[in-house]
N, CA, C and O atoms as a MOPAC input file, in Angstrom:
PM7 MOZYME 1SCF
protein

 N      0.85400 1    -1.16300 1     0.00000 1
 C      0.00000 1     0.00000 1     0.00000 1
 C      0.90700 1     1.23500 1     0.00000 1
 O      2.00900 1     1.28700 1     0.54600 1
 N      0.26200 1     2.30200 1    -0.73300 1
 C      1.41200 1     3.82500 1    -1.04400 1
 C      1.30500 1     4.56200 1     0.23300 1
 O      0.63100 1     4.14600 1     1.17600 1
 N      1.94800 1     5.60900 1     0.24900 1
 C      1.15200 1     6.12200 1     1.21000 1
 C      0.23300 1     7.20400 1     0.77000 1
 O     -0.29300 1     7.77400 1     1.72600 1
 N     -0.08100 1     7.61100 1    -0.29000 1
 C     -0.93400 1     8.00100 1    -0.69500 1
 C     -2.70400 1     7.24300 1    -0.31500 1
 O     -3.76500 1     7.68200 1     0.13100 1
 N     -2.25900 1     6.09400 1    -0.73700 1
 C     -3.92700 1     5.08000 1    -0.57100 1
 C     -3.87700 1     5.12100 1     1.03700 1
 O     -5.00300 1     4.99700 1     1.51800 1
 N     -2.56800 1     5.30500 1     2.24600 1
 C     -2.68800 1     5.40100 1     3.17300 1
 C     -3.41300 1     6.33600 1     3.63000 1
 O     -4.39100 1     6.15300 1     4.35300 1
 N     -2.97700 1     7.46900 1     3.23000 1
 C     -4.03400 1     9.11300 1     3.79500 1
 C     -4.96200 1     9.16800 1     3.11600 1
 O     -5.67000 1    10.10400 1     3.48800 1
 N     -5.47300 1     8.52500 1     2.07100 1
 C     -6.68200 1     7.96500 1     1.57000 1
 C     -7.43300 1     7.22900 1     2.57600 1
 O     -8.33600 1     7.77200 1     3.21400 1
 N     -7.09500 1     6.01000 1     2.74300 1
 C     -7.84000 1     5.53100 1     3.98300 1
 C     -7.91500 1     6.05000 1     5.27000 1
 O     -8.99200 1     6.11700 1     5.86300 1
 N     -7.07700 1     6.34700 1     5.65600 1
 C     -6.94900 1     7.41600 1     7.10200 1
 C     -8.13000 1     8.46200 1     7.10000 1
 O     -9.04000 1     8.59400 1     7.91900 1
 N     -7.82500 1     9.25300 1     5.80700 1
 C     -9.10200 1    10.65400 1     5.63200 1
 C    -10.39800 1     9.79900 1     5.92300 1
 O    -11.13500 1     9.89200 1     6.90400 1
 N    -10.49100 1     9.04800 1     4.97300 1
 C    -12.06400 1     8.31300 1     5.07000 1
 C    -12.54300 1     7.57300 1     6.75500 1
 O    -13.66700 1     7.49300 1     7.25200 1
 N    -11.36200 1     7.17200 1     7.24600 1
 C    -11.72400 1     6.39500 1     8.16300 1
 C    -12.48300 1     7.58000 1     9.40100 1
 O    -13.45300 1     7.47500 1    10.15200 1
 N    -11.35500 1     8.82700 1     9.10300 1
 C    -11.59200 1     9.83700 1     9.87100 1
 C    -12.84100 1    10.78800 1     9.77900 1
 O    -13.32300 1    11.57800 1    10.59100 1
 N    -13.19100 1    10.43100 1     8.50900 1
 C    -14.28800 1    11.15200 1     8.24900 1
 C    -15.85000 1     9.95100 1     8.82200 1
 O    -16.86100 1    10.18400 1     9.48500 1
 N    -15.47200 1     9.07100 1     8.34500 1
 C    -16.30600 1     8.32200 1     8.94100 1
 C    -16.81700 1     8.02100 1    10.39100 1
 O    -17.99500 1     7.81600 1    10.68000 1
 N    -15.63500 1     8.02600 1    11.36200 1
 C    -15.32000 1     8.11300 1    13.06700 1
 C    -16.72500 1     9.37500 1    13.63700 1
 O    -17.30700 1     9.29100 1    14.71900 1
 N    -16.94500 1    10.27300 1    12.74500 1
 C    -18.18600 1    10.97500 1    13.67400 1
 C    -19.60400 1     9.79800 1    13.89600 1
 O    -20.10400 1     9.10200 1    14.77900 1
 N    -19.74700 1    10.04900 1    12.85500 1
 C    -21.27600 1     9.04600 1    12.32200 1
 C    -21.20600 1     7.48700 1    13.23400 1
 O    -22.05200 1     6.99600 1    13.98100 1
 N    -19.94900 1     7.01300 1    12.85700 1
 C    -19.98800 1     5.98000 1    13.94200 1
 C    -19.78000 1     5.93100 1    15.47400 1
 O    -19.80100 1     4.94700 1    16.21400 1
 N    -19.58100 1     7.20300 1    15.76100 1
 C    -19.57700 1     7.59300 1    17.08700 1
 C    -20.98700 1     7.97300 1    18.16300 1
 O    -21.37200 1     7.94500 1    19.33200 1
 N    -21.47300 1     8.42100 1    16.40900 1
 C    -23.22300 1     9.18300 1    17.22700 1
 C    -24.11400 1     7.75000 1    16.99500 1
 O    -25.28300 1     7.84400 1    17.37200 1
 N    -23.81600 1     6.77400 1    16.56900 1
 C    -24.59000 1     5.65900 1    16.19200 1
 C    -24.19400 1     4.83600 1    17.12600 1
 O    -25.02000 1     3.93200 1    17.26000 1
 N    -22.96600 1     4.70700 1    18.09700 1
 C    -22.67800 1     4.08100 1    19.06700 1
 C    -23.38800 1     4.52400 1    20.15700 1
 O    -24.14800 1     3.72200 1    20.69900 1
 N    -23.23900 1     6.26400 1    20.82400 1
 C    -23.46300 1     6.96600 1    21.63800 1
 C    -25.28800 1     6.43200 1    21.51800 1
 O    -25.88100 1     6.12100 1    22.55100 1
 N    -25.80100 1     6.40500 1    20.53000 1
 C    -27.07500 1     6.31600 1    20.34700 1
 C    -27.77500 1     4.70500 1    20.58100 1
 O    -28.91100 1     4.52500 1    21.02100 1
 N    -27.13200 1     3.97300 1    20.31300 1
 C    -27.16600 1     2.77100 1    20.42100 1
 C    -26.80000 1     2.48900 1    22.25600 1
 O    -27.57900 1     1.71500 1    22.81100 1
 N    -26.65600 1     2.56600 1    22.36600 1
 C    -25.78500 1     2.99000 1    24.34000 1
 C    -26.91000 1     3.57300 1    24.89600 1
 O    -27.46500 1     2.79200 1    25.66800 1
 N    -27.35700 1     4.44500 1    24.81800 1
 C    -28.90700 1     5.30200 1    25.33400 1
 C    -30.04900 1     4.67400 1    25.13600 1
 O    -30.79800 1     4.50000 1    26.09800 1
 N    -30.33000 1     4.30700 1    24.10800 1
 C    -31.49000 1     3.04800 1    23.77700 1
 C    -31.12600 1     1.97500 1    24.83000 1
 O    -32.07800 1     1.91500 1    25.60900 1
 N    -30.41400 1     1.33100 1    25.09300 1
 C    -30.30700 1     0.39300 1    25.76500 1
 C    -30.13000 1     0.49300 1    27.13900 1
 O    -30.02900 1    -0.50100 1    27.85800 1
 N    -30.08600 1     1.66800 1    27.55700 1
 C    -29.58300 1     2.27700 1    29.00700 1
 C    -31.27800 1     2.46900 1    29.18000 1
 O    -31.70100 1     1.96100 1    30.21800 1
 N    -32.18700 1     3.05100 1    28.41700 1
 C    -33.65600 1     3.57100 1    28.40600 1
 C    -34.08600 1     1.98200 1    28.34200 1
 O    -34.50300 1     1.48000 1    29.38600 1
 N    -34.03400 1     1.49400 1    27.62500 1
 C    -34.79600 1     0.34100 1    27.43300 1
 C    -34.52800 1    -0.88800 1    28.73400 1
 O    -35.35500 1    -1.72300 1    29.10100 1
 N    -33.49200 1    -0.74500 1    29.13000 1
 C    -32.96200 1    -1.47800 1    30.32200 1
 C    -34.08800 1    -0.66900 1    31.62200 1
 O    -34.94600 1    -1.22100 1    32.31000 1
 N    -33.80700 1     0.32200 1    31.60800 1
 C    -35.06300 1     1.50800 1    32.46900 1
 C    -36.36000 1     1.29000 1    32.81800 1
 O    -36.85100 1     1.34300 1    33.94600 1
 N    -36.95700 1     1.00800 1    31.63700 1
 C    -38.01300 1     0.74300 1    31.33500 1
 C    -38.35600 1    -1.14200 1    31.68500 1
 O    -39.48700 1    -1.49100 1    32.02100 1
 N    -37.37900 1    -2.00800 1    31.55900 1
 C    -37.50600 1    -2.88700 1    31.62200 1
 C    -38.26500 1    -3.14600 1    33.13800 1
 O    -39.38900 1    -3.52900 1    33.46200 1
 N    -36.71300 1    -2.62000 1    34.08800 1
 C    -36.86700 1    -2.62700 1    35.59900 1
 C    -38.24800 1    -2.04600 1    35.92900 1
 O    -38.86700 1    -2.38200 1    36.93900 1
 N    -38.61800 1    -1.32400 1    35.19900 1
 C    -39.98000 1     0.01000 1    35.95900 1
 C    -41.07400 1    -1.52100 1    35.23300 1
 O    -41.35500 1    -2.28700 1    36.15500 1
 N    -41.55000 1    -1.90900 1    34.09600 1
 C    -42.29100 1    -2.90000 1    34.02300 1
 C    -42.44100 1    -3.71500 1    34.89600 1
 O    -43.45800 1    -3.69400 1    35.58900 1
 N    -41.13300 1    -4.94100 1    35.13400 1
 C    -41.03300 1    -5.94400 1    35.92600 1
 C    -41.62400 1    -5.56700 1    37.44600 1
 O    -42.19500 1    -6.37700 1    38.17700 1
 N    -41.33700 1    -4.00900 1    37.79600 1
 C    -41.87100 1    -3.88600 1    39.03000 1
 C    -43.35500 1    -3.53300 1    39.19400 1
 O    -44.05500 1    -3.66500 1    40.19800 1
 N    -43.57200 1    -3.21100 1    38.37900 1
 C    -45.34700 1    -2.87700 1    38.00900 1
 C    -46.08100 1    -4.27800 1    37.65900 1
 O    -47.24400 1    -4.55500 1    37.95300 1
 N    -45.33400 1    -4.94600 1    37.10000 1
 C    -45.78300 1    -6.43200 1    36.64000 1
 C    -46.03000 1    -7.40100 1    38.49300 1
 O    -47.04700 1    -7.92800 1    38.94300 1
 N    -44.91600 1    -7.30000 1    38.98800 1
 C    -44.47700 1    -7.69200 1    40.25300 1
 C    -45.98400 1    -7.40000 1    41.07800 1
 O    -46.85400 1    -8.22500 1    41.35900 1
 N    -45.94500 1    -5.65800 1    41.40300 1
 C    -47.23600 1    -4.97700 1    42.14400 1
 C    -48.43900 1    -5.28800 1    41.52400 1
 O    -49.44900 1    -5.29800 1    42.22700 1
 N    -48.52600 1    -5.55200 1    40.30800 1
 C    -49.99900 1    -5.90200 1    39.87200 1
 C    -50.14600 1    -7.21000 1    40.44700 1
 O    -50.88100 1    -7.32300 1    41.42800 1
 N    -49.49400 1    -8.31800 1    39.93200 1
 C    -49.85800 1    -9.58200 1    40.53300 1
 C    -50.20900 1    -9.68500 1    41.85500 1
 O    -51.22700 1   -10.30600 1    42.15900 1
 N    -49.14800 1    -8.89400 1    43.12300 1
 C    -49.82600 1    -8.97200 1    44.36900 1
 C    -51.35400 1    -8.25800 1    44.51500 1
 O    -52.18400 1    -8.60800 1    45.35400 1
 N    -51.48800 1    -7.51400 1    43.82700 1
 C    -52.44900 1    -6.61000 1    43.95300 1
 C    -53.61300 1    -7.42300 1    43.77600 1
 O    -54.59400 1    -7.29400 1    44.50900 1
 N    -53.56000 1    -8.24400 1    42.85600 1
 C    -54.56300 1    -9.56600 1    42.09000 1
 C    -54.45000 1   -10.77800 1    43.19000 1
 O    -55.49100 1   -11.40900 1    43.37200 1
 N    -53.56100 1   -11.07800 1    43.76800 1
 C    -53.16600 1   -11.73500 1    44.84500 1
 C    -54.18300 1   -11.56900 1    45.74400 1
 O    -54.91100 1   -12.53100 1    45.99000 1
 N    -54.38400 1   -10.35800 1    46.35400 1
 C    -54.53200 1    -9.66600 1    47.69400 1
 C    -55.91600 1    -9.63300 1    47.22300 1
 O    -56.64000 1   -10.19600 1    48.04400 1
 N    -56.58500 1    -9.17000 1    46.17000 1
 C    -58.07300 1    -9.33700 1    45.93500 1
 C    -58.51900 1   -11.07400 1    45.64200 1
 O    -59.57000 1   -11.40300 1    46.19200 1
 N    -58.15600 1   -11.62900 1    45.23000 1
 C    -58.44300 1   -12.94200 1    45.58300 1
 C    -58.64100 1   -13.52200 1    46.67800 1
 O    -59.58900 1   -14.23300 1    47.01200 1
 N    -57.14800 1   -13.01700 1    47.61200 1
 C    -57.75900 1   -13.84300 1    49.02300 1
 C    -58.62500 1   -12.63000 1    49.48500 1
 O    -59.03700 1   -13.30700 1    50.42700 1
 N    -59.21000 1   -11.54600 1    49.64600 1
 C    -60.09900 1   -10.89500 1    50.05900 1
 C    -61.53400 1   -11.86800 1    49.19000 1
 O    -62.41500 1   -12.45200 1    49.82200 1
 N    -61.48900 1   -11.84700 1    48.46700 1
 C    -62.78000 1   -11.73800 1    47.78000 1
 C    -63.29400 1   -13.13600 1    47.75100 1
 O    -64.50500 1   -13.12500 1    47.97200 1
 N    -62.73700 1   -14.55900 1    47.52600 1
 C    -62.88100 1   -15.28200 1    48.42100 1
 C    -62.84300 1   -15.75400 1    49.91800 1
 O    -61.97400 1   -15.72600 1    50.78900 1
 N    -65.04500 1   -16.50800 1    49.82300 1
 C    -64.46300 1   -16.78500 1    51.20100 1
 C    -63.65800 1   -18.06200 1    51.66600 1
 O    -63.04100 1   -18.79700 1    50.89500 1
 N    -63.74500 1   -18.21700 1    52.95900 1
 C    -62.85100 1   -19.23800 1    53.75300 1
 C    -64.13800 1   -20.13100 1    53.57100 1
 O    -65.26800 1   -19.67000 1    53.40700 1
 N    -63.59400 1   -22.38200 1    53.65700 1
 C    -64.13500 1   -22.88400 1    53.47500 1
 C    -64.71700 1   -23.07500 1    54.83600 1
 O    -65.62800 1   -23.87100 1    55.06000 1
 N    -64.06900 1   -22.19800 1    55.87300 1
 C    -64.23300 1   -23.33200 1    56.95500 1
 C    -65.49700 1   -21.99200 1    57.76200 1
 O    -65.13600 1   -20.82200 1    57.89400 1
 N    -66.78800 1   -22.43200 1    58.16400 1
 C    -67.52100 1   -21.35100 1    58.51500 1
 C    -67.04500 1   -20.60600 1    59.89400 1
 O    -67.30100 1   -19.41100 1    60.03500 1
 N    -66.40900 1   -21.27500 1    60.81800 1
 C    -66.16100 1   -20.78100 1    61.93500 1
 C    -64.74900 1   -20.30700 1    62.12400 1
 O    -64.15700 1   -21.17200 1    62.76900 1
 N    -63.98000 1   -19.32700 1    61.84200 1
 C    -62.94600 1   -18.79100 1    61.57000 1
 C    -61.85000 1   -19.21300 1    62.90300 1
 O    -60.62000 1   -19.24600 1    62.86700 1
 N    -63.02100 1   -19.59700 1    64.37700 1
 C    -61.47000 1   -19.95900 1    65.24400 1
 C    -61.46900 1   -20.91800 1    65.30800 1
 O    -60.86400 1   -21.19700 1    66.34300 1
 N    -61.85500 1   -21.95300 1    64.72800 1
 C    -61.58000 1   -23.83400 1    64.68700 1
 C    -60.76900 1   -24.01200 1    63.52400 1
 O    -61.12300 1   -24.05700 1    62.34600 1
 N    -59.62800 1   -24.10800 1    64.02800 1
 C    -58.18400 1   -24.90700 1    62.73500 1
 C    -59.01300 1   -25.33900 1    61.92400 1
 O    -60.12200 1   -25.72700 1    62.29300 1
 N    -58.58500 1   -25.34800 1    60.54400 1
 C    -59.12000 1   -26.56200 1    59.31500 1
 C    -58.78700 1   -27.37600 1    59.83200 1
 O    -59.83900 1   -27.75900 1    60.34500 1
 N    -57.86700 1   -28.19700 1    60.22300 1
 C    -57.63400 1   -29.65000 1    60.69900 1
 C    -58.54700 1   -30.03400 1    61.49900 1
 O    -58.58800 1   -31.25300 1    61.32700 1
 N    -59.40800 1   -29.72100 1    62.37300 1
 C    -60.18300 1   -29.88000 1    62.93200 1
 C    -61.93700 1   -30.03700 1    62.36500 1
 O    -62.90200 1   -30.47700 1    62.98900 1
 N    -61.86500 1   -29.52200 1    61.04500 1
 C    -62.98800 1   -29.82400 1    60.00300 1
 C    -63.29900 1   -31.30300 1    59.84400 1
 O    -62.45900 1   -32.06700 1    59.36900 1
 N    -64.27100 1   -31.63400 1    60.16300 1
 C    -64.62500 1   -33.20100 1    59.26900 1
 C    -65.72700 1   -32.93600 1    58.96900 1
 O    -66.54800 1   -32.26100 1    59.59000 1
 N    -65.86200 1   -33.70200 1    57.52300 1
 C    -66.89300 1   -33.86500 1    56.64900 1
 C    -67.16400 1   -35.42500 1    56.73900 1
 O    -66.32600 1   -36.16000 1    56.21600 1
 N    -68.28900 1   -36.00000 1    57.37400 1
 C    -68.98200 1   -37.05100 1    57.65800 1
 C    -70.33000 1   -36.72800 1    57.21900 1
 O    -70.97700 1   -35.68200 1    57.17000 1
 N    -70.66700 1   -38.52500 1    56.76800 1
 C    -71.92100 1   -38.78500 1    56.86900 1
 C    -72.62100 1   -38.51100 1    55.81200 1
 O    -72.04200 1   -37.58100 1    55.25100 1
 N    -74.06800 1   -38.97800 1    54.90600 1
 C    -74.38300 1   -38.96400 1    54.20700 1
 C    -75.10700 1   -37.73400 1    53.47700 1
 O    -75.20800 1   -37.47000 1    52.27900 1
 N    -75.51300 1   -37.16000 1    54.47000 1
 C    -76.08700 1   -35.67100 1    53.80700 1
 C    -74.24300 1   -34.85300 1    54.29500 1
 O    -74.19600 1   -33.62600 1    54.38800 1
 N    -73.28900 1   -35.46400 1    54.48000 1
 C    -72.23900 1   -34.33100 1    54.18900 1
 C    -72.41000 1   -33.36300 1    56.00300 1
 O    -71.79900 1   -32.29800 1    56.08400 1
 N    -72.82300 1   -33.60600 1    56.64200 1
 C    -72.72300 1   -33.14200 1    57.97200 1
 C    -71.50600 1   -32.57900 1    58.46900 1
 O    -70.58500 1   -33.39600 1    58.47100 1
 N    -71.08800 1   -30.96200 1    59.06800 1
 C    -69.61300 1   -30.82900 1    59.38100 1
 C    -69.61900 1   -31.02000 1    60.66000 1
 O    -70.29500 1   -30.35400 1    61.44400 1
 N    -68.72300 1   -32.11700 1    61.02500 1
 C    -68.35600 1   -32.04400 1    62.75100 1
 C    -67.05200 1   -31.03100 1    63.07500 1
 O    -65.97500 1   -30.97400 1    62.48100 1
 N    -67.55100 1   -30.21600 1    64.28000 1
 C    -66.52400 1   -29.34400 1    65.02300 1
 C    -66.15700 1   -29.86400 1    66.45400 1
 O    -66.99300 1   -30.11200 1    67.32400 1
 N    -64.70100 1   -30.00600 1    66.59700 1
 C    -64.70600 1   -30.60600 1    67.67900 1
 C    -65.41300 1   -31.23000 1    68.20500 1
 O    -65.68500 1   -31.02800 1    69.38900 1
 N    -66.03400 1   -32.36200 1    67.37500 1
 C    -67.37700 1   -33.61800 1    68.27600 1
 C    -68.43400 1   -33.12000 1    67.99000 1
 O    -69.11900 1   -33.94400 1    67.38400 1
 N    -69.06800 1   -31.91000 1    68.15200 1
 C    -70.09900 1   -30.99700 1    67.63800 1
 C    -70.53100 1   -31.08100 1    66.39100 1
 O    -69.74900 1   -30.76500 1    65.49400 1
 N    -71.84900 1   -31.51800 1    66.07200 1
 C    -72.43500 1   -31.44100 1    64.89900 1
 C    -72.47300 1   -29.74400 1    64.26600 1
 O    -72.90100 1   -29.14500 1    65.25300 1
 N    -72.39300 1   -29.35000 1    63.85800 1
 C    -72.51400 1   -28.21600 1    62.63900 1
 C    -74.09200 1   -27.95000 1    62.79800 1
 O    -74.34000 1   -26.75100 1    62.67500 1
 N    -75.04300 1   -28.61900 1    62.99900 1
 C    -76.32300 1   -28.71200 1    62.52700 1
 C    -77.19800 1   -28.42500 1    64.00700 1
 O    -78.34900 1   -27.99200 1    64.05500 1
 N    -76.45900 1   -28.73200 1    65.01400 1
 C    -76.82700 1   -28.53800 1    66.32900 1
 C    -77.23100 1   -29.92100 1    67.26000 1
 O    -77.49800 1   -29.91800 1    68.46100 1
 N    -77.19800 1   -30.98900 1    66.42900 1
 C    -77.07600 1   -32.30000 1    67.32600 1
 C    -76.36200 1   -33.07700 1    66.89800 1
 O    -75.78000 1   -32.83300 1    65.84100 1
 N    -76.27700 1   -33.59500 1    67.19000 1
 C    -75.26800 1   -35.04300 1    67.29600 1
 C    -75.56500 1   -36.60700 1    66.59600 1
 O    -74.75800 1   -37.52100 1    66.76300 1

């Protein structure tokens, strides 16, 4: 190579070095924003689900009618389905 085709390529390369500089710089910001945006979604995504969470267990009720008898303590006996509570019929006898 001469050095003529050298400062040939040099000029061009140099002339070229802006454009690929603002297309880097630009490319770098998109991805710095878009990374931004990612985090701010995922956390809105995050808060919605609890939010949907938290109205579910509100908005359903509990299976068990008497809120201070453990579920473990639920039995379902008997042919019409009768709930015993602690020995206690549900129904008021036994």
């Amino acid at each position: 190579m001469s050095l003529v085709e050298s400062k040939q390529a040099f000029e061009s390369a140099r002339e070229e070095w802006p454009a690929d500089k603002k297309t880097l710089e630009d490319t770098i910001a998109d991805m710095t924003t878009s990374e931004k945006n990612l985090a701010k979604d995922r956390l809105t995504c995050e808060s919605d689900a609890q939010a949907h969470e938290e109205r579910i267990r509100v908005s359903v009720p509990s299976p068990y009618p008497d809120p201070f008898i453990e579920p473990t303590r639920w039995v379902q006996t008997g042919c019409r389905g009768e709930i015993l509570a602690r020995g206690h019929c549900a129904r008021g006898g036994y």
